[in-house]
Residue, then its C-alpha position, 0 to 999 in steps of 0.5 A: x442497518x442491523x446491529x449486531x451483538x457481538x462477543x470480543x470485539x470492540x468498536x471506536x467511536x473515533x479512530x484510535x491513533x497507534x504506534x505505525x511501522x518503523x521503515x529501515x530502507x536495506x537495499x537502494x539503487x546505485x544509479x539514484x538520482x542526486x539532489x538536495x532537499x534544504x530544510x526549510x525555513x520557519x517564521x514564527x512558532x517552530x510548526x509539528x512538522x519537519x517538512x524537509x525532513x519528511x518530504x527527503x525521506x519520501x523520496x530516498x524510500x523510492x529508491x529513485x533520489x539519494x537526499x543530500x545530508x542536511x549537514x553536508x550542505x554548504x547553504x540552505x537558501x530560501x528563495x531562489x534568488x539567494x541560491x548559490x549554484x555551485x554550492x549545489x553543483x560541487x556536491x554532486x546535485x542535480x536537483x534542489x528543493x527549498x521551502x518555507x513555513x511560516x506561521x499563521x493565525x487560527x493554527x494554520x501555516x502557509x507552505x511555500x516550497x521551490x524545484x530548481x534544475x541546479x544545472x540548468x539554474x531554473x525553477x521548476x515548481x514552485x507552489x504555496x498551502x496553507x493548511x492547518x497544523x494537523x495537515x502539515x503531514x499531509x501537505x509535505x507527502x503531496x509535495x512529495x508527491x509532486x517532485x516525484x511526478x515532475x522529475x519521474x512522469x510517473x504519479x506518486x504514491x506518497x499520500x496513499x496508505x498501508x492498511x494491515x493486520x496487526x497481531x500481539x498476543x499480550x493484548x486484551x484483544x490482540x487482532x487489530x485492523x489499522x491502516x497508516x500512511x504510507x511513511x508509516x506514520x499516523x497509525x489508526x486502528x479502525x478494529x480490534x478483535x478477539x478473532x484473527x482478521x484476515x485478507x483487507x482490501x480497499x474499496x476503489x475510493x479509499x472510504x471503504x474496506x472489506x475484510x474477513x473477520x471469524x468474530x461471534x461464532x468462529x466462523x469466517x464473515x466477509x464485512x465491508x466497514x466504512x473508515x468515516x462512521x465505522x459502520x460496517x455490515x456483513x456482506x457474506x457469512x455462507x455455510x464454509x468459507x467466505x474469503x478472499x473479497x476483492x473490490x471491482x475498479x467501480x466499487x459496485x462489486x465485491x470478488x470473492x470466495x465461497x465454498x457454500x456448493x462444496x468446492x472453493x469457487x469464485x463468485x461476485x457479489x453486487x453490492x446494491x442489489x446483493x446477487x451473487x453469481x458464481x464465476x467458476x465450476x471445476x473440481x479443484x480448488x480456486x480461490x483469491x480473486x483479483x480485478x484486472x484493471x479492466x474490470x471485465x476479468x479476474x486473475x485467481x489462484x487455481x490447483x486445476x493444473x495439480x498444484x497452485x497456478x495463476x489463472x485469467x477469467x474472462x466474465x463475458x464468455x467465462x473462459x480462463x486462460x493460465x498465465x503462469x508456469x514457473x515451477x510448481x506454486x504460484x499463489x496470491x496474485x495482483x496486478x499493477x495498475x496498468x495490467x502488466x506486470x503480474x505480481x505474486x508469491x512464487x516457490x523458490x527452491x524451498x521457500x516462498x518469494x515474491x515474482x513478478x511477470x510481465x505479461x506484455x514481454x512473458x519474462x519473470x523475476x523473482x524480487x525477495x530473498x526472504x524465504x516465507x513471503x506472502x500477500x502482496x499488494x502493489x502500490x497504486x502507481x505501480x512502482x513498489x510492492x509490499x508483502x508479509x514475511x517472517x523476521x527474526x520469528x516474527x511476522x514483520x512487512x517489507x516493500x521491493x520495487x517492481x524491478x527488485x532493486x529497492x527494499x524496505x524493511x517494515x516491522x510493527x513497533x509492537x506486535x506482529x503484523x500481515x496482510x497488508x494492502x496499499x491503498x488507492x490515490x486519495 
C-alpha cells in the first residue's frame, strides 16, 4: 500500500483513549417499564467496574425501563434464593435483576447475574463471564443487552458504538475522528487533523470506517481506514467533490458522490476491483446516498423536483421513485434496519428537524425540537436515532427515539462535536 506523506495530520500508533461524551437523558417515557437492578455483589478486590450502575443506566437511556434508585430498595439479594418479594413488589417492580462479581486470578473476574419476574416469582435468565478487568464494561452492555432482547424482543444495541467528529479550535490539531461506546464512555481518537473530516460511515462489520478528509492539498479524499492497524488508503480523490461514502450491507462496495463529469451524481465503487459506476445522470444535484437493507437500492437526496427531495434508486433497472413530499426540504436520509422507517432532516417552519417516515403505513412525524439538526444515523436495531445540533452556540449531538418519546442530550466534554454514525452489532 503507498504511503502517503502528509502535512498536518498525525497517525496513532495505538488508539488514543478521550474524554467520550456526557449523556443527560431530557426527555422519557411515561409508560417505562419498572424494575430493580440491585447493585451487585463483590468478593475479593472491589472490580474497575460498577456493573449494576452501567447495566441500569443502559436501560433508563432506552427509554423503555425506569431503575429503581439504589437507595430506595428495601434489599439487595444475591442469589435468588434470598429474594424477598414483596420488598420488590410494594415498590412498584416488576422486573428484578441481581448480580455478583467476584475476584479471580490473572486480573479476570467471574460475572454471575439473574432476572426474576418479581410477579410471577420466576428466574428468567441467569448466565456467568469471566472476563478480564478490562472487559468488565464490555460484559456489563452485553448484559444489557440481553435483558433488553428477553424483556423487549427486540436486540439491543448497548455494545454498538458512536463514531463522530470532533472539533476544538484550541487544539494543535483540532479535527479529530473518534468513536465510543455507545454510553459514552471509552473515547478513541483513530485521527486527528489539521483539516475538517467530514461524513464517517461504518463498514457492515465495524472493522472499517471510510470518511472524507480535505488533508495535504484541501481538496476533498474519500478514505477507508481499518480501526485495528490504522492502515488507511485513498479510495477517491477525483477532480470536484468526493463525498458522502456509504457501505453496502456486503461491504464490498462503497456509495458515494462525485462530481468529477461536472454535476453532483451517485455513483458505486467496487472496492476489490476499483470500478466505478455511476448510478444517476440528471442535471440537478443529487448527492448523500444510503444502502437500503436490500443492498439492490439506493435512498438519495436529490433537487430534481426544485428543492431537496428524498428519492429510490433501483440498480437493476436504474429507475428512481421520490418518497418524500413534506414541505419543502428534505435531506440527509437513512434508513432503519428493517427498511421501514425513513429518517431524515426535515425543514419545519424555519428550522431544521429530524422526520421520520414509515414507508409501510406513509405516515411522517417530526421527532426533534431543536432548530439546526443534521446528520442522522439510526441505531443498528432500529430504536433511536442520533444526530448534530446546535447548543448554546456550539455543536453538541443528541438521540430521539424513533417514535420521539425519548431524548438525550449528548455534548463532547471538550470541543464540539458532529457528524455522528451508529455502528453496526459487533
Amino acid at each position: 500500500m503507498k504511503k502517503l506523506a502528509l502535512i498536518g495530520l498525525f497517525f496513532l500508533s495505538a488508539i488514543a483513549r478521550g474524554e467520550g461524551l456526557v449523556i443527560e437523558i431530557t426527555e422519557g417515557r411515561d409508560d417505562a417499564m419498572p424494575m430493580a437492578v440491585v447493585p451487585f455483589h463483590v468478593e475479593g478486590a472491589s472490580p474497575p467496574e460498577d456493573m449494576g450502575r452501567i447495566i441500569a443506566a443502559n436501560l433508563e437511556r432506552s427509554g423503555l425501563f425506569n431503575p429503581l434508585p439504589p437507595e430506595d430498595m428495601l434489599s439487595r439479594p444475591w442469589p435468588g434464593e434470598e429474594i424477598a418479594w414483596r420488598d420488590f413488589r410494594v415498590l412498584g417492580s416488576e422486573y428484578l435483576l441481581t448480580g455478583k462479581v467476584t475476584e479471580l486470578a490473572d486480573d479476570r473476574f467471574e460475572v454471575r447475574y439473574q432476572l426474576h419476574d418479581v410477579q410471577g416469582q420466576r428466574r428468567l435468565l441467569g448466565e456467568t463471564y469471566r472476563p478480564p478487568a478490562r472487559q468488565l464494561r464490555d460484559v456489563a452492555h452485553a448484559i444489557s443487552d440481553r435483558v433488553f432482547e428477553h424483556l423487549t424482543g427486540i436486540e439491543g444495541a448497548f455494545s454498538t458504538r458512536i463514531l463522530y467528529v470532533t472539533h476544538d479550535r484550541n487544539a494543535q490539531r483540532p479535527y479529530q475522528l473518534q468513536y465510543a461506546d455507545a454510553d459514552g464512555h471509552r473515547a478513541r481518537t483513530i485521527l486527528r487533523s489539521n483539516e475538517p473530516i467530514m461524513s464517517p460511515s461504518w463498514s457492515p462489520d465495524g472493522r472499517k470506517v471510510a470518511y472524507v478528509s480535505f488533508e495535504g492539498d484541501g481538496r476533498p479524499k474519500i478514505f477507508v481506514h481499518e480501526l485495528a492497524t490504522s492502515e488507511r488508503r485513498v479510495v477517491s480523490s477525483h477532480r470536484g467533490i468526493n463525498g458522502a461514502p456509504s457501505w453496502s450491507p456486503d461491504g464490498r462496495r462503497l456509495a458515494l458522490t462525485l462530481s468529477r463529469d461536472g454535476q453532483p451524481e451517485i455513483y458505486t465503487l467496487d472496492l476489490g476491483s476499483g470500478e466505478l459506476t455511476r448510478r444517476t445522470n440528471h442535471w440537478s444535484i443529487d448527492t448523500e446516498p444510503r444502502w437500503l437493507p436490500d443492498g439492490n437500492s439506493l435512498i438519495f437526496t436529490s433537487s430534481r423536483s426544485g428543492g431537496p427531495q428524498i428519492y429510490r434508486l433501483n440498480l437493476a433497472d436504474g429507475s428512481v421513485r421520490r418518497l418524500t413530499f413534506e414541505g419543502s426540504y428534505n435531506a440527509r436520509p437513512d434508513i432503519t434496519p428493517d427498511g421501514r422507517h425513513l429518517v431524515f432532516v426535515h425543514r419545519d417552519g424555519g428550522g431544521f428537524r429530524i422526520g421520520v417516515k414509515d414507508l409501510e403505513r406513509d405516515t411522517f412525524n417530526v421527532v426533534t425540537e431543536t432548530d439546526l439538526d443534521e446528520s442522522p444515523s439510526v441505531a443498528p436495531n432500529g430504536t433511536m436515532v442520533i444526530y448534530g445540533t446546535r447548543h448554546e452556540g456550539a455543536g453538541v449531538l443528541e438521540a430521539v427515539s424513533i417514535d420521539g418519546r425519548v431524548r438525550m442530550h449528548l455534548p463532547a466534554k471538550e470541543g464540539e462535536v458532529r457528524e455522528p454514525a451508529w455502528s453496526p452489532f459487533l
